[in-house]
N, C-alpha and C positions, 0 to 999 in steps of 0.2 A: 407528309412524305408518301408519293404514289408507293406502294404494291406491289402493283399489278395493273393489266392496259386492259379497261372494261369497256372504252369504248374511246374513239379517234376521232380528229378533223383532219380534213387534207385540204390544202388553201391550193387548188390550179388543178382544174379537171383537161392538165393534156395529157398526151400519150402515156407518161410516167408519171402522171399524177393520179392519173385512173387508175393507172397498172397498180400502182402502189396500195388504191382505197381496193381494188380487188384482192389482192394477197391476203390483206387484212380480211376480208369478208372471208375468205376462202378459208380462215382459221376461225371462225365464228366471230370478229372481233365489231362490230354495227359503227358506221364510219358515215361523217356527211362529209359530203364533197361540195366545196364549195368554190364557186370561179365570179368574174366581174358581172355585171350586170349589159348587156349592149345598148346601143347607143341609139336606134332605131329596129322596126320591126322586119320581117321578112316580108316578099309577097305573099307567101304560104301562111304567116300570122297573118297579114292584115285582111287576107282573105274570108280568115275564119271570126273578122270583128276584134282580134287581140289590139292592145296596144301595150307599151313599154311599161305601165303600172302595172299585169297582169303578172301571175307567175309564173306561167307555161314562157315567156318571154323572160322575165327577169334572170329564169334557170334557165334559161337554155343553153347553155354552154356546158354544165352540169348533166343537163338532163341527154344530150348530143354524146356526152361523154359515155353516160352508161348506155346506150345505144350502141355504140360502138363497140364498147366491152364483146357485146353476142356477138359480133361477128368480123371480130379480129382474131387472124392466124399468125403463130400458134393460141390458142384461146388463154387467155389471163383470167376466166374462172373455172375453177377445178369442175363446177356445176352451175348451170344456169339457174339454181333455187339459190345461190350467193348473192345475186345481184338484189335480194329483195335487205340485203343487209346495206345496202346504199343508200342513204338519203342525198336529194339533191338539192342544192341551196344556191345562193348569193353573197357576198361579202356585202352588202348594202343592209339585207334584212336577217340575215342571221351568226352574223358577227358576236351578237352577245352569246347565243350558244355554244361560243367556243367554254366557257367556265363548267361546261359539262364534262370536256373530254378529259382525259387522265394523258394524251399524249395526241401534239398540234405536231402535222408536218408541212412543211413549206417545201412548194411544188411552183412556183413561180419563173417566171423569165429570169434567166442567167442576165441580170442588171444590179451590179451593188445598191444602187440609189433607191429602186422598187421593193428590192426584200428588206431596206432597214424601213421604209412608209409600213411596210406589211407588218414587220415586230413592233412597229410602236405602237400599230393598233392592238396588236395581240395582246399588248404586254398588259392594257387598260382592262380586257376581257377576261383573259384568262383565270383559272383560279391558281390560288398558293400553291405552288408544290408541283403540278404538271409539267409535263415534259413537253419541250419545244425542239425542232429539229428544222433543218435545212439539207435538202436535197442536193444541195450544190453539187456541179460535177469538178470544182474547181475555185468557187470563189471564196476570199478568205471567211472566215468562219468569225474568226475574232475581229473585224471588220463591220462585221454582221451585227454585233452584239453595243459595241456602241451605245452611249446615253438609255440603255435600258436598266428597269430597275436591278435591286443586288439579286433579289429570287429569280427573276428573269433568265441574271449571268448564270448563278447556280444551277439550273436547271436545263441550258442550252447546251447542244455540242452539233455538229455536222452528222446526218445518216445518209450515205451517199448509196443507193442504191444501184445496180445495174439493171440495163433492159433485157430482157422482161424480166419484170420482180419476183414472176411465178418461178420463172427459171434458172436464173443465174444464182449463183450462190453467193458471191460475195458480197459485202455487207460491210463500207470502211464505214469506222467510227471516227469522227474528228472532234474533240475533245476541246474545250479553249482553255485558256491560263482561270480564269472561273467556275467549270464543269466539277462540280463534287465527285470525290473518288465515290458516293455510293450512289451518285445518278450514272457516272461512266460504267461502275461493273452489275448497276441492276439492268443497262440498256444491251450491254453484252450478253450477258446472261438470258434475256429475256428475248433478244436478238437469235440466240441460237435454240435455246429449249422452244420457244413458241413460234417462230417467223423462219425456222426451221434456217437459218443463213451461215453461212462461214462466217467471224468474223475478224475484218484485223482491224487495227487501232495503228490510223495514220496519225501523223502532224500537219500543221496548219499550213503546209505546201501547194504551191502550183500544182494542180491537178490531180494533186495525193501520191497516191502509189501507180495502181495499177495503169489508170490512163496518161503517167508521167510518161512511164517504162512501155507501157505499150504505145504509144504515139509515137515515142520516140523510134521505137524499132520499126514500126510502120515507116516512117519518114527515111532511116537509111537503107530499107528496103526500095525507096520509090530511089534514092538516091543510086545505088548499086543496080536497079534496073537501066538507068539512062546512062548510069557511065560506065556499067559493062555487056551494051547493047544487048539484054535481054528482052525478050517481047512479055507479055502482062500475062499471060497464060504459062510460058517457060517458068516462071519467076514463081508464080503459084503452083503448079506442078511438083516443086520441091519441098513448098513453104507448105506443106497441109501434114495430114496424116504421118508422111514420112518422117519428120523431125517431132513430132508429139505434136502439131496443132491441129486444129479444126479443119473440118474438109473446104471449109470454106476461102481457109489460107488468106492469103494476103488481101489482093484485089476484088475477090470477092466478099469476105468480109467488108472492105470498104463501100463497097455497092450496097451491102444489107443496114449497117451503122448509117450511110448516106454521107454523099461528101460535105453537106454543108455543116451537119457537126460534127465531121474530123476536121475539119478547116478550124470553125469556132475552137475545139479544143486546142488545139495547136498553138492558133493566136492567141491564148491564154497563157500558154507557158513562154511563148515567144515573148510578149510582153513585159515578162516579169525575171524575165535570163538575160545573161549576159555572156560573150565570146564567143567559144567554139560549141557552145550547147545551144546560144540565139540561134547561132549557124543552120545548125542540125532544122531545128520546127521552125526554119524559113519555109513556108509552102509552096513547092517548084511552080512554074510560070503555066505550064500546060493544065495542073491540078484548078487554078484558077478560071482558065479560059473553059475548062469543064464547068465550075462556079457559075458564069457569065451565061454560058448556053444552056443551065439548067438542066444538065446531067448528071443530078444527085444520086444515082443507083437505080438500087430496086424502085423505090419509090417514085421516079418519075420514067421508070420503065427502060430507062438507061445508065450508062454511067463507062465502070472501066469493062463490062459486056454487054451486049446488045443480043436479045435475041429476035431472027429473024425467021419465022416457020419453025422449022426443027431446028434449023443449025443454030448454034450460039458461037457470034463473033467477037474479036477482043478489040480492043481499042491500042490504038499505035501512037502511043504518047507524044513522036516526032511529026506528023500530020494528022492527026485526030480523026483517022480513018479509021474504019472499022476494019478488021483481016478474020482470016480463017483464024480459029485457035489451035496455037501449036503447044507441044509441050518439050521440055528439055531429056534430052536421050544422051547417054554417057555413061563409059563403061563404069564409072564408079558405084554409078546410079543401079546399073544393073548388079553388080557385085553387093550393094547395100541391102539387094532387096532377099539375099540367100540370109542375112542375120536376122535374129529372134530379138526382138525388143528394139526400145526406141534409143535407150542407151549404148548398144552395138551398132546400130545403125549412124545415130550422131558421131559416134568414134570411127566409124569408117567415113566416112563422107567429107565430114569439114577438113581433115587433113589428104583428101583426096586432089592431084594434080589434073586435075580437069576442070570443065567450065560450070560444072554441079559444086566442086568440091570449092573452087574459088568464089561462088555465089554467097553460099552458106558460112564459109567464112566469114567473111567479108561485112556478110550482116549479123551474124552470131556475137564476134567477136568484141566489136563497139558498146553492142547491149549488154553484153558480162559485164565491160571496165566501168559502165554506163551504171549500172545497177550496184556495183560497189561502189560507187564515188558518192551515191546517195543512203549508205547506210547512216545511220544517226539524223539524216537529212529528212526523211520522208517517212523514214520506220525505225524502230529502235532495234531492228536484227533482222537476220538476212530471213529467216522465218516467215517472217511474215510479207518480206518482197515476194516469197517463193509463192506462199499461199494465196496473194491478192493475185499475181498472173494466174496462178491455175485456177481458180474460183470466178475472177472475174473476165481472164480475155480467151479458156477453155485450153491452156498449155497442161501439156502431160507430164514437163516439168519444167519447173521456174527456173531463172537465171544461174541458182548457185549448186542448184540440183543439175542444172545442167552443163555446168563446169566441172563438175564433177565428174558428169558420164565423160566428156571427153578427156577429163585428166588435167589437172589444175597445172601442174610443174610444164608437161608438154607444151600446153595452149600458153603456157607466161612467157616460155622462152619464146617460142614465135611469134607470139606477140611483143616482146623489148627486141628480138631484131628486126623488125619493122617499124620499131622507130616510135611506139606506143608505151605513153609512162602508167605506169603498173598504179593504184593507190597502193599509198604506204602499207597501208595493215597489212597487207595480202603480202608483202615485200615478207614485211617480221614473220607473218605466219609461217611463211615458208623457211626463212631463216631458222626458225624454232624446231624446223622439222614436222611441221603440221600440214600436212599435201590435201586435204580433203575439208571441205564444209559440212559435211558432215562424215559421222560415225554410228559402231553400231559398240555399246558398250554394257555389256552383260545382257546381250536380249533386247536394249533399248535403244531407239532414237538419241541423238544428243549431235549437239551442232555449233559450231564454233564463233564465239563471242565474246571478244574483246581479251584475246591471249586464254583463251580455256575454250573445256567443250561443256555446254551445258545440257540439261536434260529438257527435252522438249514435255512442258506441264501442258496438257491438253485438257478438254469439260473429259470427266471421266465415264461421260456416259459413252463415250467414243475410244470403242475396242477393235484393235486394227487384229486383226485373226493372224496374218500373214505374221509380223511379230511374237503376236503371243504363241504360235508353233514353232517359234523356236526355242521355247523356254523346254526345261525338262518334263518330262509324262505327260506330255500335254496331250499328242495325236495319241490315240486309244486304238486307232488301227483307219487303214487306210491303204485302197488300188488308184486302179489309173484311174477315176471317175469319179473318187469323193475321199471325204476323212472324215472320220469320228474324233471329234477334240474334246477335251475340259474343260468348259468355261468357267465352271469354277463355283462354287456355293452348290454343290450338287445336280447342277446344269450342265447336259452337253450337246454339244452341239453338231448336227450335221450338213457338211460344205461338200458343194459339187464343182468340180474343178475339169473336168470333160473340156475338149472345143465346145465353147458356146453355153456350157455346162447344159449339154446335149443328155437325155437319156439313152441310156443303153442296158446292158445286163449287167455291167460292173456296178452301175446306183443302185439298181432293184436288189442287187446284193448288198450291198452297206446301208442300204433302208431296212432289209428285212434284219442284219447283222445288228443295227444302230436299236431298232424297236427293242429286241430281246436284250441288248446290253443294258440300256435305258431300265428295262421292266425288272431288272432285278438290281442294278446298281445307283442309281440316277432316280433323282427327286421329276424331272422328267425331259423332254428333249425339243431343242430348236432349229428347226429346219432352214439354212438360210447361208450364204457366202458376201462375196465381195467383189464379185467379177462386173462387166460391162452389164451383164441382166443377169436376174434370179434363176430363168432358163426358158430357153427358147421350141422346149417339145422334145418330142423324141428324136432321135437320130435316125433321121431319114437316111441320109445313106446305107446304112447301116439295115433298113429296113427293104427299100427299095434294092438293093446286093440282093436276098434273101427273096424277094419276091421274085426277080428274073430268070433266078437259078431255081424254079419252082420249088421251095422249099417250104413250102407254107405248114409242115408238123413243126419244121422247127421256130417257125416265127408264132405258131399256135404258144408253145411251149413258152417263149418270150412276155405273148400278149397275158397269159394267165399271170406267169410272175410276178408280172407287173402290177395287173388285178390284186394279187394275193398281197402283196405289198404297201398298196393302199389303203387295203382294209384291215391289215395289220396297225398304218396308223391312225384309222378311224374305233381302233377297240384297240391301243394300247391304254392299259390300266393304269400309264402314269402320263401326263398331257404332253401332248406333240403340238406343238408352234410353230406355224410354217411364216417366213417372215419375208414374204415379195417386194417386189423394186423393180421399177423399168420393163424390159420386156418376158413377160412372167404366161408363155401360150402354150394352149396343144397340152403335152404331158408335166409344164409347171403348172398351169394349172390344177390339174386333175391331181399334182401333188399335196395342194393346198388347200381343195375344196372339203377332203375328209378332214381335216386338222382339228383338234378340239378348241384350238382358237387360231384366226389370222391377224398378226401383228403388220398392218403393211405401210409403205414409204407411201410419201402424197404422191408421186411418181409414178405409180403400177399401173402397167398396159396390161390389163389379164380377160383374156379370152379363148375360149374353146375353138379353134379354128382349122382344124383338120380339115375341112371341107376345102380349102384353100386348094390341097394337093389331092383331090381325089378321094378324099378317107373321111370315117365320122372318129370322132374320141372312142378309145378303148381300153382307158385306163382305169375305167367308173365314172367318168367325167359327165355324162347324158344322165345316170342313176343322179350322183350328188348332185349335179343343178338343181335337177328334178327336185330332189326332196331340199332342197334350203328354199324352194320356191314353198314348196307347201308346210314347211315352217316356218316360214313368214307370215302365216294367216294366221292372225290374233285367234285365240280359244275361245270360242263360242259363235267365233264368224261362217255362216255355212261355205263350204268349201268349192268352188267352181274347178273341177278336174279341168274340164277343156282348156279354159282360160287359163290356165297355169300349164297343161302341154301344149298349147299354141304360142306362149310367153318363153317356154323353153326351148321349141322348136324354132322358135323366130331367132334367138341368139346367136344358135349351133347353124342353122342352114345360112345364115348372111354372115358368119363368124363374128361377129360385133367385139369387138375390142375395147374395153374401158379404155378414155381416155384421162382417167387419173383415179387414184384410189375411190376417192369419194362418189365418184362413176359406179365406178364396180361393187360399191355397196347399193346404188340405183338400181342395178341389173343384179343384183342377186348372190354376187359372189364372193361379198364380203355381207354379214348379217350385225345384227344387235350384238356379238358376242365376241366382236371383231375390234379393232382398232388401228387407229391410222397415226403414224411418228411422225411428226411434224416435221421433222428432221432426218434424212437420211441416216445421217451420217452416227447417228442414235437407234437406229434400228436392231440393231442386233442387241443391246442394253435392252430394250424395253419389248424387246419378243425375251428376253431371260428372264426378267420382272413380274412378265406374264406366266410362266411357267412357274415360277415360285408364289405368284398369288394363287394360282388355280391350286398349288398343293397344300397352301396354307389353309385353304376353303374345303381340302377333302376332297379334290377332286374323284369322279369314277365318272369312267367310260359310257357313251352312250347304250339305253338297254336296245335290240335287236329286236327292230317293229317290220311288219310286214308295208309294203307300197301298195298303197289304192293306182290302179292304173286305168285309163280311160278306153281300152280293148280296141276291139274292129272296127266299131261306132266309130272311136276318137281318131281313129289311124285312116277311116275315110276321111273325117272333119281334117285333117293337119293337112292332106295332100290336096284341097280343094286348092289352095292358093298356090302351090307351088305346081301342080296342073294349069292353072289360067296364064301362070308364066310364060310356061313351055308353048300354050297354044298362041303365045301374044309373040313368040321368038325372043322374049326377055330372057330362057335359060336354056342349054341345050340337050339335048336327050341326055348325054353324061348325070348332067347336073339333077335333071329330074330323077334318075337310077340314083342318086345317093341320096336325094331328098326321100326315099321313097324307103331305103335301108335306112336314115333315120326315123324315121317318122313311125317304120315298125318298131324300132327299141324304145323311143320313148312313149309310143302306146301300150307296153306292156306287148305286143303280139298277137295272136289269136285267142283272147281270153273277154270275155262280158265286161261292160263298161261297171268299172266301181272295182273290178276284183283286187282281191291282196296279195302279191306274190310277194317271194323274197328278195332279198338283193342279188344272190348267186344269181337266180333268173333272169334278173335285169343284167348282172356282168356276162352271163353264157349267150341274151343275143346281142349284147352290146360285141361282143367277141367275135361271133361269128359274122356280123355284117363287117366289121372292121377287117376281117381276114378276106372275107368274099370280095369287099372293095379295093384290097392290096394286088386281089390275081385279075384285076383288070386291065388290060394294055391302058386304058385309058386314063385310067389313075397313077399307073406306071409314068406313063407319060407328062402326066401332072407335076409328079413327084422330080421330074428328073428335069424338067424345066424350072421348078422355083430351085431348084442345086446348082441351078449351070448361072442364072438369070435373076435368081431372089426375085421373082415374082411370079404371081397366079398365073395359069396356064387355060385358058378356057378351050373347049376343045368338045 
C-alpha cells in the first residue's frame, strides 16, 4: 500500500503531459516522461548519422517535450534547475520502469480504444499497490478499467487536471465503482497537502463538473450573442471582471483554450446527452467554419480576435469578417459600476431592463437551472459545483454562490414566468422556507443539502481569516489598514486590509502596535492576509500628494517609521513570520526580508522595484538584501564584497521580480531558513506552525553585527555598468541619477572598502537618497504615470 509519491511516470509528453511531469518536478517529485517511439528520422537526425534505433531519436518526442517546457509562457517550471528532475524515455524501451514509480499518470490522446492498449500494458509492469490515473478531460473512467487486473481496479480513478497544472487549481477526482476508499482519500489528501490543488471528487460523467457547466455556459453565451445581435467584443465587455470572471471573458478565453478543444469538448457531452441539453453543445455552424479555415485562437494567431498592428479586431460571427472591437454601453452598466462588490453588482444588472441586463440574464439564468439539474449527477452537492467553477474556469462565484448574490426567491419567480421549470428540490427548499444556498451559522459556513443546511468540513489546514473575525475576541485591535487577530494556540496574526494592502502610516502603526502586543502576550506573530496580493509597496499616492506639496519633513517622518518598524520586526524577542503570496513588491517586500522566517506561497512575485517609479527602497530593503546576500556565504568561504554589491545592485537597479517562490530563494529573498507551502490556500496554517516551531526551539532574535561595506572603491565598481548604459543610450540621465543614489547606499557611502558600519547608517542613507529621489520632478513624474497608466514611465 503506497504512502507516499517518491517518484512518477507520465505516459504522453504533450502540452499537459509535460505540464503535469513539471508540477511534479517543481515539488521535488523525479518523474520520466515517456511518449511513442517515431516512425522515421528527421533531416536534422539524419544529418547528424542518427537512425530510428538510436535514443536521441527514439525520445524525441520526450526529449522536444522538455525543450519546450524552457520556453513556454506562462513558464510550467517554477525554476529551470526542475527540469533536471525529468527523465525522458520511450514506451518501447522503458515500459518496464514503470514498477518503479509509486504513481502512473496517463496523458494520452482523448481515444477510449488507445488508453485501455496503454493500461493493459501498464497493468503487466507496474508494481502491487501503485497508483494509476488518467488525465481524461471527459472520457469514462470506468470504461477505461475494463479486463484489468482486481489491483489494477483498486488502485485506478480519473485525475483530471487543468491547463496549466502549475496554475490552475483544480484538481477533479474521479473515482470508479473499484477505487478503494483509502486510495480515493490518500490521493485527495496528497492532491492538496503536496500538489498544492483544490480538490473536488466528481462522478463518472460527461466531462465531469467543471467543463460540463462551463461549456455549457460558453455555448449559451455563443447562443444569446446571435440571437440577441450582440457583437463578440459587446458580449465579453460584460462577461469579464464585471460579473466575477476572468478578464478574459467569454471569446477571449475561447481564443486562449483554442477552438479546436472546445469543439472536441462539446462533442463529448453532445454525444452522450440527450433533448434540450443535446440542443444546448450542438456547435453553431459559423463556430465550425472557424474549424475549417483554422482559426483556433491564440495559437494560430486568430480566431474570435485578430490582431492587426495595434488595433485588435473582433470577428462577426454573421460574415466572418473582422470589425473594429466594440463594447456594450448602458445605463445599467454604468449605474453597476457605482456598487462595491461583484455581488451588488450581479444584483443590479441581470434584473436591469436594458440590453446589458437582458444579456446577463439571459445567459446567467439557464446555467443556475443548468447546474441544479445536475446535483447528485456530476457532484454530490452544490459545494463542490461551486468550488470546480471557481478553481477550474477562474469564477469569483460559482453557480449557487451566485444565485444567491442575486436572490434565489426573486430570480425563481422570473424565471416560472417565463415559462422555465424550476428542479424539484429548489421548489421544496423554498417551500420549507429556505431562500438561500448557503448560510452563515454561529461564525460558520454551512450550505444546503438535501432538506438541511450542513457544515462545510474543509483540510483544516485551511483558515479562512474573514470568518474566523467574526467569532468573539478574535480582532485584538484594528484601523483602516490592518488588524491584529487571534489565531489561536498563542499565535497572532497581522492582516493588511489597505487598497491593494497598500502601506501607509495606519500599517507602520499596527506593525509597531502588533511587535509590542506580540512581545509581551503571544508565543510570537504572522504577518500575512488574504486579499488579491500579500502587498503591492507603499502608497504612492499617498507619497507622491506629499511630495508635490513640498512636504518632504513630513514624508522624512513617514520614511523613518517605517524604518523603525522593520527593525522592530527584525529584533522582536518573539519570531515574526512574514507569509507572501502573489504580488508581494517595493514595501511588501522590505516587510518580509527582516522576518525571522519566510513562510511563502509557490506563487510569490517578490521584488525590490522602486526604481520602476523614480525611487530606490527605503524601508531597509537595499540593507536586508545586502546582508541575506552575505549570509548566504557558507563559513569559512572567503567573502567577495564586490560580487555580492554588484549581485544586489543588479536586482534593485533592473527591479528583477521572482517569478515564483522558489525564484526568490535563487535571488536571495527567501534563504535556508525559509519555506515554501505547497498550497496556497495552507499558508497561513504553516506560517502559524512556523512560529510555534521556532518557540518550541527557544527561539531569540538575531544578535546586532556591524555590515562590512565595499566604500568608494566599490561605489566606482557598481556604476561602471550602469555609466556604459547611459553612454550606449540604453538608460536615460534620470535613470543614471538613481542608479547612482543606489549605488551610494549599497556601497556603504564615503567610507574604505571592508569597513563595518551599523545598520542605522545603512537606513540614514538609504533614507536620505529615497527622500532626495521623491523631490525630483522626474520621479514625480514617474510616480504619477504608473497611478494613472500602471506602468513604468521612462523619462
Amino acid at each position: 500500500m503506497i504512502q507516499r509519491i517518491n517518484r512518477a511516470v507520465v505516459l504522453g509528453s504533450g502540452v499537459m503531459g509535460s505540464g503535469i511531469a513539471a508540477h511534479l518536478a517543481n515539488l521535488g517529485i523525479p518523474t520520466l516522461l515517456l511518449d511513442i517511439v517515431p516512425n522515421d528520422v528527421t533531416a536534422d537526425e539524419k544529418a547528424k548519422g542518427l537512425t530510428v534505433e538510436d535514443k536521441p531519436v527514439r525520445n524525441r518526442f520526450s526529449n522536444q517535450a522538455l525543450q519546450n517546457l524552457l520556453k513556454q509562457k506562462p513558464a510550467p517550471l517554477t525554476s529551470k534547475k526542475n527540469l533536471a528532475l525529468i527523465e525522458p524515455g520511450n514506451f518501447e524501451d522503458d515500459f518496464e520502469r514503470l514498477q518503479e514509480a509509486d504513481w502512473i499518470i496517463e496523458v494520452v490522446v482523448e481515444k477510449l480504444e488507445i488508453k485501455q492498449q496503454i493500461f493493459a500494458r501498464v497493468d503487466q509492469y507496474r508494481k502491487l499497490g501503485s497508483i494509476v490515473s488518467s488525465n481524461t478531460s471527459g472520457i469514462s473512467v470506468e470504461a477505461m478499467v475494463e479486463g484489468r487486473s482486481e489491483d489494477f481496479k483498486a488502485h485506478f480513478l480519473g485525475t483530471h487536471f487543468f491547463n496549466p497544472p502549475r496554475y490552475l487549481k483544480l484538481l477533479e477526482i474521479i473515482p470508479t465503482q473499484y477505487t478503494t476508499d483509502h486510495v480515493l482519500k490518500f490521493m485527495k489528501t496528497f492532491a492538496e497537502d503536496v500538489l498544492g490543488k483544490g480538490v473536488v471528487v466528481a462522478k463518472d460523467t460527461p466531462n465531469f463538473i467543471a467543463n460540463r457547466i462551463g461549456t455549457y455556459g460558453l455555448l449559451i453565451t455563443v447562443g444569446q450573442m446571435l440571437q440577441g445581435g450582440y457583437s463578440v467584443g459587446e458580449v465579453d465587455s460584460v462577461t469579464g471582471p464585471l460579473i466575477g470572471r476572468p478578464k478574459s471573458a467569454t471569446f477571449r478565453t475561447l481564443d486562449v483554450v483554442g477552438l479546436d478543444t472546445f469543439v472536441h469538448v462539446a462533442n463529448n457531452v453532445y454525444e452522450q446527452v440527450s433533448g434540450t441539453e443535446k440542443d444546448v453543445f450542438q456547435v453553431p455552424s459559423f463556430i465550425k467554419e472557424m474549424l475549417q479555415k483554422g482559426w483556433l485562437g491564440s495559437k494560430s494567431g486568430q480566431g474570435f480576435y485578430l490582431k492587426k498592428g495595434k488595433e485588435i479586431l473582433e470577428l462577426n460571427p454573421n460574415t466572418l469578417e473582422y470589425e473594429a472591437s466594440k463594447k456594450l454601453r448602458t445605463p445599467a452598466l454604468e449605474m453597476s459600476k457605482q456598487e462595491k462588490g461583484v455581488k451588488n453588482k450581479l444584483k443590479a444588472l441581470v434584473f436591469a431592463d436594458d440590453r446589458a441586463g437582458e444579456l446577463l440574464w439571459n445567459i446567467l439564468s439557464p446555467v443556475l437551472v443548468y447546474a441544479a439539474e445536475l446535483v447528485g449527477e456530476i457532484a454530490d452537492d452544490i459545494i463542490a459545483i461551486d468550488q470546480a467553477m471557481k478553481w477550474g474556469f477562474g469564477w469569483e462565484l460559482g453557480p449557487f454562490e451566485t444565485w444567491d448574490a442575486i436572490g434565489l426567491e426573486r430570480s425563481v419567480l422570473k424565471m416560472e414566468e417565463a415559462g422555465t421549470v424550476i428542479p424539484m428540490w429548489i421548489k421544496q427548499m423554498l417551500n420549507n422556507g429556505q431562500t438561500s444556498f448557503y448560510q452563515e451559522q454561529d461564525g460558520e459556513l454551512v450550505y444546503y443539502h438535501n432538506g438541511e443546511y450542513k457544515k462545510n468540513v474543509e483540510n483544516p489546514k485551511k483558515i479562512n481569516l474573514k470568518q474566523l473575525k467574526k467569532q468573539d475576541n478574535r480582532v485584538i485591535k484594528k484601523n483602516s489598514g490592518a488588524s491584529l487577530i487571534d489565531l489561536g494556540d498563542g499565535v497572532a496574526l497581522l492582516e493588511f486590509h489597505s487598497p491593494n494592502n497598500a502601506i501607509g502610516p495606519d500599517i507602520t502603526q499596527m506593525i509597531t502596535y502588533a511587535v509590542e502586543e506580540v512581545e509581551k502576550n503571544f508565543k510570537g506573530l504572522v504577518i500575512g492576509n488574504q486579499g488579491k496580493n500579500f502587498c503591492v509597496g507603499a502608497n504612492l499616492a499617498m507619497i507622491l500628494m506629499e511630495a508635490q506639496d513640498d512636504n518632504i519633513f513630513e514624508l522624512d517622518l513617514v520614511v523613518r517609521s517605517f524604518q523603525q518598524a522593520m527593525m522592530k520586526i527584525k529584533y522582536c524577542n518573539k519570531p515574526v513570520v512574514a507569509a507572501p503570496f502573489g504580488m508581494t513588491l517595493g514595501g511588501g517586500a522590505e516587510v518580509c526580508l527582516p522576518a525571522a522566517s519566510i513562510q511563502a506561497a509557490p506563487e510569490t512575485y517578490i521584488g525590490l522595484v522602486e526604481v520602476g517609479v523614480g525611487l530606490i527602497p527605503g524601508g531597509g530593503g537595499n540593507k536586508e538584501l545586502y546582508i541575506k546576500h552575505l549570509n548566504a556565504i557558507p563559513q569559512g568561504v572567503e567573502v567577495d564584497l564586490q560580487k555580492v554589491a554588484n549581485s544586489v545592485f543588479e536586482k534593485i537597479a533592473l527591479a528583477k521580480v521572482s517569478s515564483s517562490a522558489e525564484e526568490a530563494r535563487e535571488n536571495f529573498f527567501l534563504t535556508g531558513k525559509d519555506d515554501i507551502s505547497t498550497n496556497g490556500d495552507h499558508l497561513i496554517y504553516d506560517a502559524k506552525q512556523k512560529v510555534l516551531a521556532l518557540d518550541r526551539n527557544g527561539y531569540q532574535p538575531p544578535v546586532r553585527k556591524k555590515v562590512p561595506v565595499v566604500g568608494e572603491t566599490g561605489y566606482a565598481a557598481l556604476l561602471l555598468g550602469a555609466q556604459s548604459m547611459f553612454y550606449s543610450g540604453y538608460i536615460s540621465e534620470h535613470d543614471l541619477k538613481i542608479a547612482k543614489k543606489l549605488a551610494y547606499v549599497i556601497a556603504g557611502g564615503k567610507v574604505s572598502f571592508g569597513t563595518e558600519v551599523d545598520e542605522q547608517y545603512l537606513l540614514d542613507l538609504e533614507r536620505e537618497a529615497f527622500l532626495s529621489l521623491v523631490a525630483e520632478p522626474k520621479s514625480q513624474q514617474r510616480m504619477q504615470h504608473m497611478l494613472l497608466k500602471g506602468k513604468p514611465l521612462r523619462n
